[in-house]
Structures are given as C-alpha cells and as structure tokens.
C-alpha atoms as one frame of an Amber mdcrd trajectory, in Angstrom:
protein
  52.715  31.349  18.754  54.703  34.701  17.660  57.770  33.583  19.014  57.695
  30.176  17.959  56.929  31.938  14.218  59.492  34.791  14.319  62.145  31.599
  15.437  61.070  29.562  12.800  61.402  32.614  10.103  65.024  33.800  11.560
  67.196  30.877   9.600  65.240  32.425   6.652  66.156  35.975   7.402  69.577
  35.315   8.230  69.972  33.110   4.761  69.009  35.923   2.613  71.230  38.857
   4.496  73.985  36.696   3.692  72.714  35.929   0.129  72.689  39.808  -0.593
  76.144  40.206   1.147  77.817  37.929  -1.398  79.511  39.990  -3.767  78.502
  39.535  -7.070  80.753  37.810  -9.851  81.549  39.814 -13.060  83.710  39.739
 -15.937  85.580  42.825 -17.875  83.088  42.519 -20.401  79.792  42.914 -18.455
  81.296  45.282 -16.436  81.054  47.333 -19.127  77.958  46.731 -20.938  76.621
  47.484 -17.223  78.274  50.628 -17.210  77.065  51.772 -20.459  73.240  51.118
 -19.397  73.802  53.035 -16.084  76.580  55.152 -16.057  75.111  58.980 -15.334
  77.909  61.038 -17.275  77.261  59.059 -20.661  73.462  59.272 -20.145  74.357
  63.151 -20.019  76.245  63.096 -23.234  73.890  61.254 -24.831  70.652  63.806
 -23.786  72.876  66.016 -25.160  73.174  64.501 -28.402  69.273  63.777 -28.535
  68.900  67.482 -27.836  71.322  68.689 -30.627  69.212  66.536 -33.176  66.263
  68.276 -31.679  67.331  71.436 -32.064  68.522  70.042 -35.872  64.652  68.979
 -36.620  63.731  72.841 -35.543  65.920  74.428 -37.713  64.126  72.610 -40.868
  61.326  74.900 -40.365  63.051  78.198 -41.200  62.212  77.269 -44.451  58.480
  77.366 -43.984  56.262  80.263 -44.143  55.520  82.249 -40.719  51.799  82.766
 -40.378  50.862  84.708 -37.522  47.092  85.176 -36.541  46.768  89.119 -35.112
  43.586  91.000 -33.180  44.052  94.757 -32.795  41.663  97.379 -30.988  42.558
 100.422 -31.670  40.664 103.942 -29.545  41.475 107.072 -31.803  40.410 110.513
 -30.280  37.953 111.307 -33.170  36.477 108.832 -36.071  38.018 109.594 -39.252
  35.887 111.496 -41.349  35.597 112.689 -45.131  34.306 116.230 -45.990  32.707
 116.253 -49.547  32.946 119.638 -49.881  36.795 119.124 -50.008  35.406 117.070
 -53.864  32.972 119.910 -54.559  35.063 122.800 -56.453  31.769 124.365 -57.097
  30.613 125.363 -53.538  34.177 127.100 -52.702  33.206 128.803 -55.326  30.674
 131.863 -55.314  31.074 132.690 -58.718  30.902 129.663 -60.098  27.204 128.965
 -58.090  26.003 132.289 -59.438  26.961 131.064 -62.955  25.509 128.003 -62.352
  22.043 130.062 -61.382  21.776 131.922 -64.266  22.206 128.676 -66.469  19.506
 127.057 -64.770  17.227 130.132 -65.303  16.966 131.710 -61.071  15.877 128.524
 -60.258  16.971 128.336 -56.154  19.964 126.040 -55.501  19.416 124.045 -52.165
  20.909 124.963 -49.100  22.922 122.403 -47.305  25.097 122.871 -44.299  28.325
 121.296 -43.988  27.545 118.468 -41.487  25.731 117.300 -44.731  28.755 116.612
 -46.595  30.787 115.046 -43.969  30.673 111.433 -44.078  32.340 108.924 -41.205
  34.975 106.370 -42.626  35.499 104.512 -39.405  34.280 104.843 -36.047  36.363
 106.153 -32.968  36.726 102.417 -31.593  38.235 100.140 -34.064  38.337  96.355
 -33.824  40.567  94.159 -36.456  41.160  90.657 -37.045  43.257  89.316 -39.440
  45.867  86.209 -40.951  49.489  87.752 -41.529  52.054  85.051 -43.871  55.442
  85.781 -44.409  57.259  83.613 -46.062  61.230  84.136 -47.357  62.158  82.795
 -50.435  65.707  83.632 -50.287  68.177  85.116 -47.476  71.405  85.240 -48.922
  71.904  81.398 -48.501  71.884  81.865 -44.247  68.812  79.929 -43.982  71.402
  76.986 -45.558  74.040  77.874 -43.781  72.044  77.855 -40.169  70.872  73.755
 -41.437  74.892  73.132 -41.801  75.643  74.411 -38.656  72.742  72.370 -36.684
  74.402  69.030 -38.763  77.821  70.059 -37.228  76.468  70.740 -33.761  75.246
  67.426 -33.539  78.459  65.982 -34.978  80.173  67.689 -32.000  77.844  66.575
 -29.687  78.050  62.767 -30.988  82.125  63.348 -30.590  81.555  64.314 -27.571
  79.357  61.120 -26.394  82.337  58.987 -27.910  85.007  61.078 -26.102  82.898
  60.659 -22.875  83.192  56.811 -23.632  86.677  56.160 -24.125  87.376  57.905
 -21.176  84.619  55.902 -18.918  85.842  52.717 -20.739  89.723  53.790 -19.466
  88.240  54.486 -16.298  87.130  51.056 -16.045  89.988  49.382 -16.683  91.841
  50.834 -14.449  89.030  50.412 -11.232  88.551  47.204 -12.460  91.778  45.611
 -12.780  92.898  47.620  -9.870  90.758  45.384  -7.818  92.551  42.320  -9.533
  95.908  43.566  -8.429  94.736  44.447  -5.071  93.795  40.896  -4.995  96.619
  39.722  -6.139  98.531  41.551  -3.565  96.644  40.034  -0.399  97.195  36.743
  -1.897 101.116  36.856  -1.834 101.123  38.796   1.288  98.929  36.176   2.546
 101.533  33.508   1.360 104.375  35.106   3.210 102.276  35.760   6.255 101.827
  31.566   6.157 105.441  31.057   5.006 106.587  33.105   8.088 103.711  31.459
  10.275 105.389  27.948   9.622 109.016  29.219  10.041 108.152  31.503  13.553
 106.611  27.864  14.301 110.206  25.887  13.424 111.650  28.301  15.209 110.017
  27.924  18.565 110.743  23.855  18.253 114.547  24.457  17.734 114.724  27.517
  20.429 113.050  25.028  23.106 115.572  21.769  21.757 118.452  24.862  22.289
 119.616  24.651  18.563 119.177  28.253  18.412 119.521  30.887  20.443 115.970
  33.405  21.624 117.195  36.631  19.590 116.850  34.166  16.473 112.921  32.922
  17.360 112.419  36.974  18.536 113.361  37.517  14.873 110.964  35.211  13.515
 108.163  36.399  15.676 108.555  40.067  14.703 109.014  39.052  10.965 105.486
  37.444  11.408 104.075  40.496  12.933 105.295  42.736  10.783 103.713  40.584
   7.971 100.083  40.102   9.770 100.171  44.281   9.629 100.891  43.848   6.066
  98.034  41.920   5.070  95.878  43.504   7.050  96.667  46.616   5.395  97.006
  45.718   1.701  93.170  43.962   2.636  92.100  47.686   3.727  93.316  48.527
   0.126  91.529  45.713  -1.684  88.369  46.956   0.203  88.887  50.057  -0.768
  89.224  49.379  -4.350  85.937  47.193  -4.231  84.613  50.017  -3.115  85.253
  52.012  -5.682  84.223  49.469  -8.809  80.954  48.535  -6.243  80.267  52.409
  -6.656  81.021  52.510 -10.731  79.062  49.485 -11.460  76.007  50.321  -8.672
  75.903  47.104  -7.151  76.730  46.961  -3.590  79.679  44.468  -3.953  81.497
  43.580  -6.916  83.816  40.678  -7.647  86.142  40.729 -10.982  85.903  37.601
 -12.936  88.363  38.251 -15.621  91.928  38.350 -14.208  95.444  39.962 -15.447
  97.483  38.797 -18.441  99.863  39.761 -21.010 100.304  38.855 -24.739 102.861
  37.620 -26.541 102.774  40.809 -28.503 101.965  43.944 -28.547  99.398  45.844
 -31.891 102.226  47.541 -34.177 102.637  51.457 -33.370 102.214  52.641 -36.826
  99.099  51.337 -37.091  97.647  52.387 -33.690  98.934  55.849 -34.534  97.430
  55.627 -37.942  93.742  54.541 -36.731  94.232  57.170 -33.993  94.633  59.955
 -36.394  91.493  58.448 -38.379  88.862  57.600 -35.996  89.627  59.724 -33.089
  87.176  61.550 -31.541  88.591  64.518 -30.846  89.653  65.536 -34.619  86.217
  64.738 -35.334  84.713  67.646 -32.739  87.058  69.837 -34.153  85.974  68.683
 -37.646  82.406  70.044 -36.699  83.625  72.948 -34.883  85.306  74.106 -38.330
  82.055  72.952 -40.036  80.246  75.443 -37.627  83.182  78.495 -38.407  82.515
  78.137 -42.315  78.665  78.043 -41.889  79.137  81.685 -39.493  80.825  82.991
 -42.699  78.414  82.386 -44.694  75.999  83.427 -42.903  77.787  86.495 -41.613
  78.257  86.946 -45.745  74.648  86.917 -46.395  73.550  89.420 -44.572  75.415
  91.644 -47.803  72.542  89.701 -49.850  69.227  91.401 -50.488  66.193  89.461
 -48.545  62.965  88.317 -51.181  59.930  87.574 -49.104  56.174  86.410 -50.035
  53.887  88.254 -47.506  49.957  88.169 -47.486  46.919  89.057 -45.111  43.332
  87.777 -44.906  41.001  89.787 -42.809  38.926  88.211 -40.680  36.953  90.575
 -38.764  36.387  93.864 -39.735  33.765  96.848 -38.436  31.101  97.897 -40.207
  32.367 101.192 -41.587  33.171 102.924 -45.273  36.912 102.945 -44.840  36.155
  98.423 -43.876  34.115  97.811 -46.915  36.242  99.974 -49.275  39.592  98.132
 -47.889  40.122  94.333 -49.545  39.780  91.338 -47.976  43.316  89.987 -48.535
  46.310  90.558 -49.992  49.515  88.977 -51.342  52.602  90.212 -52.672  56.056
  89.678 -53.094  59.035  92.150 -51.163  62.747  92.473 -51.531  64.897  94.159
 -48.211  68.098  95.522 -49.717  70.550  96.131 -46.459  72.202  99.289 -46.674
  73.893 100.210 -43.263  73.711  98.038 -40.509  74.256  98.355 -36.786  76.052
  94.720 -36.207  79.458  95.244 -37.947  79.037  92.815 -40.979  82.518  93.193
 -41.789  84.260  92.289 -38.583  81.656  89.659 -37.592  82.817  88.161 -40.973
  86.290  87.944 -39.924  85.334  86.930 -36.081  84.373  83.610 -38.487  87.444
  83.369 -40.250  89.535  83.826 -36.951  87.254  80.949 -35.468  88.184  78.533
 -38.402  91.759  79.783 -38.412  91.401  78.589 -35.225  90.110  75.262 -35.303
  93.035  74.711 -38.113  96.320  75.676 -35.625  94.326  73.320 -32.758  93.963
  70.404 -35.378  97.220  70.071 -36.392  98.478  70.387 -32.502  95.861  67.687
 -31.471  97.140  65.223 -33.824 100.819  65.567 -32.467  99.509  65.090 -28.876
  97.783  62.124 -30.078 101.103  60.762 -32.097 102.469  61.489 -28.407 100.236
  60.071 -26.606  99.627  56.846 -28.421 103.250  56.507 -28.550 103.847  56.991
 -24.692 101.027  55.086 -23.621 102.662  52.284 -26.400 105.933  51.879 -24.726
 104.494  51.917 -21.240 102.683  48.653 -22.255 105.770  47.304 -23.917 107.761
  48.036 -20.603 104.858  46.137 -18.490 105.450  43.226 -21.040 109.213  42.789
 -20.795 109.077  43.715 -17.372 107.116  40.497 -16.956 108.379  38.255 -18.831
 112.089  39.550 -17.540 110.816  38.716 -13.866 110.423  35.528 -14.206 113.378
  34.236 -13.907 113.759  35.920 -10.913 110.306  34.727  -9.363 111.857  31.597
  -9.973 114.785  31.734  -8.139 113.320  33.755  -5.353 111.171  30.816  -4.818
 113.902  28.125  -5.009 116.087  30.766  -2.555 112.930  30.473   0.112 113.370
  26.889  -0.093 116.726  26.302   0.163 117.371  29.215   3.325 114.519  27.441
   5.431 116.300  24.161   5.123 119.720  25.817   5.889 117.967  27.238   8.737
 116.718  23.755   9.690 120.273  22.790   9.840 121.576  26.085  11.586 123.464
  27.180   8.177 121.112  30.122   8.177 119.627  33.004  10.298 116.359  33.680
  10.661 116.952  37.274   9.178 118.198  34.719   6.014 114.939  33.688   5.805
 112.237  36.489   6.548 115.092  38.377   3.838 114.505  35.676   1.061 110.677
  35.606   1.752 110.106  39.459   1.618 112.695  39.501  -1.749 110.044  36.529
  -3.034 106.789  38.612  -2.152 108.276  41.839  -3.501 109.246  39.426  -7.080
 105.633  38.476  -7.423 103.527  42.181  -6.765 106.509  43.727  -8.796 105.028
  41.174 -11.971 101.611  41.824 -11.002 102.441  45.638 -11.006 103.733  45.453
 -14.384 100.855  43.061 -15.824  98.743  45.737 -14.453 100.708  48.217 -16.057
 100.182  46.091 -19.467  96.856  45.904 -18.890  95.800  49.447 -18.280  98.017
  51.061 -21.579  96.580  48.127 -23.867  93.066  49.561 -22.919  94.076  52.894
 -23.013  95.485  52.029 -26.810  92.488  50.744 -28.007  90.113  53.427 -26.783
  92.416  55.822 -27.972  92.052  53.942 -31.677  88.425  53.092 -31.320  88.680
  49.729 -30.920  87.655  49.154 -27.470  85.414  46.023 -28.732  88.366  44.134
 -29.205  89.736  44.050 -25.575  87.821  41.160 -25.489  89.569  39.513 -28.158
  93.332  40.510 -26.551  92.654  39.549 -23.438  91.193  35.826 -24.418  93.545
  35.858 -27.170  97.063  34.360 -27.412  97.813  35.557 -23.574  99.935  34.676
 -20.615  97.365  34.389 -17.394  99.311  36.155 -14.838  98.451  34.669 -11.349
 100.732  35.421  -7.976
C-alpha cells in the first residue's frame, strides 16, 4: 500500500521540482519595482531617513519646559538649631537686667537656662520632595538654529536614499542587460557551432567522394571543436550572469523579458547636463550639509547671547519642622545667565563653522564640474554604442552574404575550409561586436537618466521609437 502510494505521488513530486526550476520571466520594469521592495541597502537608507525625522520630531521639544520631579534625604551631623538668646540684647546684658529690676520695683526676674531658649529648626534626618520646572524662553536663537539643523539632516539623509537609488537602479541595468547580452552571445555562438556542424558534415561527404583532400575535413573538424568549447564557455558566462541578477532580484532563477535596443536618437546634452545640475542628488546633500554649517554658526554665535529662563518648585513632601513650615510651598521666578568666560573656545568654534561652510562651497562648485564631466562622458559613450550599431550593419550584412557564398565555393572546391570557418568566425564576431555596443547604449542611456532623475522614463526610451537589436 506505501509503495503503491509513494509511486503514485512521484509524477507529482517530480512535476513540481521542475515547476520551481523554471526560471522565472521578468521585464526591466519589474525588475525594478522588485528591487525597490527588497533590496537591503535602500531599506538601510531609508531607516536612516525615518530615523533623521525621528530625531527631527525630538528636537521640537527643546522648546518645552523641563520639569523634573526630585526626592532628597539629607543626614546632617547635628539638627539646626536657633538660640533666642542670640534675639535677647537684654540677657547679655547685666546692667541692663539690673535696670530692668529696679523699674519693676525688686520684683525677682525668672531664671531660665539656656537650653530654654534654643529652639530646633529641622531635625538631623531630613526628607524632601519636590516639582522642579525650568523652562527657557530665549537662548540666543540656538534652540532655532538646532530645529534648522535637524530639517537639513534629514534633507541629507533623503539625498542620500536617492543617491543610494540611482546607483542600485545603474546597478540593475547593467546585471540585467548583462544577462541579455550573455544571451545573445550563446545564441550566435550557437549559430556558428551549427553552421560549422553542417559544413564539418559536407566535408566528410566530399573527403569520402575524394573531392578534397583529409587535411581539409581535419580543418573542419577542429573548427567545430574549437566552436563546441566556445559555447560551452560563453554558456558558463550566461550562468554566471543569471546568477548574479537571480541573487539581486532574490528569486532563485531569473529570466529577462525586455531585450536590447537602440533609438533613433539620443536626449540633447545640454539638457541632460542642465537637469543634472538641478535635480541631482548630490548638490542637494551638500545643500543640507551647508544648511547644517550656517545653523553651527549660529548656534556657536549664541552662546555670546545672555540665557532668560522661567524656573519654579512645588514642594511636595516636607518634615514636620520650624525651618518646613516657615519655608513656602512653591515658587516661580524668572532668571537671566549672562556668559562671561567660557571653557569651549566660542571664538574658534565659530570659525570651525565658517571653515565647514567654506567648505561645502569649494566641494559644490567641484561636484558640478564632475557632473558636467560625467554626464558628458557617459553621453558620448552612448552615442558611440549608437553609431557603432547602426555602422555595423552593413557589415553584418555582408558577413552573412560572405558565409553563404564561401560554403558554396567550397561545395565546388573554389574554397578552403579555412575560407569558411574564417568567414563564419568574422560573421559571429560582426554580430556580439553590435550586441556589445547595444549593450554599451543601453547601460550609458540608464546611467543618463539616473544621473538626471529621470529613471521613470527608461520605460518610455526603451518602448519608444527603438531599433530591437536581436543576434
């Protein structure tokens, strides 16, 4: 009964092993809308954004009130006391108390001793509860200047997210459309290997009817050798790069839908550079970074500014003693903290600011040449992919038409073998040399866009007015 079940149950099995070993179909697009939802480095840029905002929302409270709740017990090594002799100038006085007698007629003045004028104002264990507030009402404008810089530190960390983005999105393309190439690559060596299959096999029928001599079919045999090692090898390198876009994408194979073209045209460089130098997100961090220099000197300037605080107190608990019921419940007042000499170097922390946005100004103006640089380099790279394209196809064409006409001159002994594996390799090396410089195309145009923030129009360019490039 088990055997006959586990039988009956292995088609099953074996159906969905190979289901789940089909690699998965997916286009440019998807590709990277998946990579978005999963991709660990821009989940990390984006906790840190969530965190600078966080840390925004906790700066809003240095302009509330701190109101601190405080229990003290406090052992002194006697209980203050209060002698009221020390009040009485008469009894320090011995001439004064013999006045004093003869006023009131010899009448006897009562003795006392001095214990009997010292009365306890707290005792020798004290126990206090009470409500401290502070609240500042104005710092010299650095409680402003710290909200400024917690705005700009989240601008910088937002940059950063988009920086993180363009350079996953360039990533992509290149992964991605590497694995088209690679593709592409097996497919023509995969032509030749068949060309040179079906010529080895001409070969054998006119060595054995003696129109041609063995060295000439040994030369066709090692031409197809030589081309089975080839495929093999440029199918290691398609696996390879699977592997890698399998790995970016997390799924365990991954098959590209969209494939390689070129335009008719390329965007105008003046206005990629343009929209570079507007949107990019590099100027942007450094935009916040100078933010963050000018709110350090003004902070750095307040501390010259005198402080004005509102503090207060509420007891709570209090002992029963003199000095507790004599003292007030609460108490509110107003304070001002004038800064006269200070330990932290005011003056050169001020200009540690002004060096920073000094700074920030000399790397601005060198980050937008790089970018005029590098939007105009990566620019000309995809114009050399496109004309070297569209210049190759001429000679595609007669590489093909040369194949042709060398295996029928080898047909009819007007040819050598070495004619023919020649004009096959010069066709196979026509056809990855186009898909090398569609690629090329392919991987700048991306590159152009992220750099201009316009990644969300790939899609548009590459289902646009395009040549499909196929081997």
């Amino acid at each position: 009964m088990t055997s006959r079940f586990i039988t009956s149950l292995w088609p099953c099995l074996l159906g969905a092993v190979l289901v789940s070993a089909q690699a998965q179909t997916i286009s440019f697009g998807e590709a990277w809308t998946r990579v978005i939802q999963q991709d660990e480095g821009l989940a990390a840029e984006q906790a840190g954004v969530d965190r600078a905002k966080q840390l925004r929302e906790a700066a809003k409270a240095m302009y509330l009130p701190k109101v601190d709740l405080g229990v003290s017990y406090t052992h002194l090594d006697q209980p203050m006391e209060l002698d009221l002799m020390d009040l009485n100038p008469i009894a320090n006085h011995p001439e004064m108390v013999k006045a004093l007698q003869h006023i009131l007629g010899g009448l006897p003045i009562p003795h006392f001793t001095p214990d009997d004028f010292v009365t306890p104002l707290t005792k020798q264990n004290v126990v206090t509860s009470s409500v401290k507030m502070l609240w500042p009402l104005f710092a010299g404008g650095r409680i402003d200047a710290a909200q400024d810089i917690r705005q700009a530190q989240v601008s910088e960390a937002q940059q950063l997210l988009v920086l993180k983005q363009q350079a996953t999105f360039e990533s992509l393309s290149q992964t991605y459309f590497g694995v088209v190439l690679a593709a592409q690559v097996v497919q023509t060596k995969q032509e030749i290997e068949e060309g040179l299959a079906h010529h080895l096999d001409h070969a054998k029928k006119l060595e054995a009817q003696g129109q041609i001599a063995r060295v000439e079919r040994l030369s066709a045999q090692s031409a197809y050798d030589r081309a089975r090692i080839d495929t093999q090898k440029s199918r290691r390198g398609l696996e390879i790069a699977e592997l890698a876009l399998g790995h970016m994408l997390k799924l365990s194979r991954a098959e590209p839908d969209s494939g390689l073209f070129v335009n008719q045209e390329l965007p105008r460089l003046e206005g990629l550079v343009s929209q570079t130098l507007e949107v990019h997100p590099g100027l942007k961090l450094l935009s916040a970074k100078k933010e963050q220099a000018k709110g350090m000197i003004r902070m750095e300037k307040g501390k010259y500014a005198p402080e004005v605080f509102l503090f207060g107190n509420y007891n709570l608990y209090e002992d029963d003693s003199l000095a507790a019921k004599t003292a007030p419940d609460w108490l509110v007042g107003v304070g001002v903290s004038m800064p006269l000499v200070s330990r932290d170097g005011r003056s050169e922390t001020v200009q540690a600011a002004k060096s920073a946005e000094l700074q920030v100004n000399l790397l601005q103006a060198k980050t937008r040449q790089d970018l005029e640089l590098l939007v105009e380099k990566t620019w000309r790279e995809a114009a050399q992919g496109l004309e070297e394209y569209q210049s190759l196809s001429s000679t595609q064409a007669l590489a093909e038409e040369n194949v042709l006409l060398r295996d029928k001159a080898f047909g009819q002994g007007l040819s050598t073998s070495l004619d023919v594996v020649d004009a096959q390799n010069q066709l196979a090396g026509v056809k990855t040399q186009r898909a090398a410089a569609a690629y090329q195309y392919v991987v700048s145009l991306a590159r152009l866009l992220a750099l201009s923030g316009q990644m969300n129009s790939f899609n548009q360019y590459q289902h646009g007015q395009v040549i499909e490039v196929n081997s």
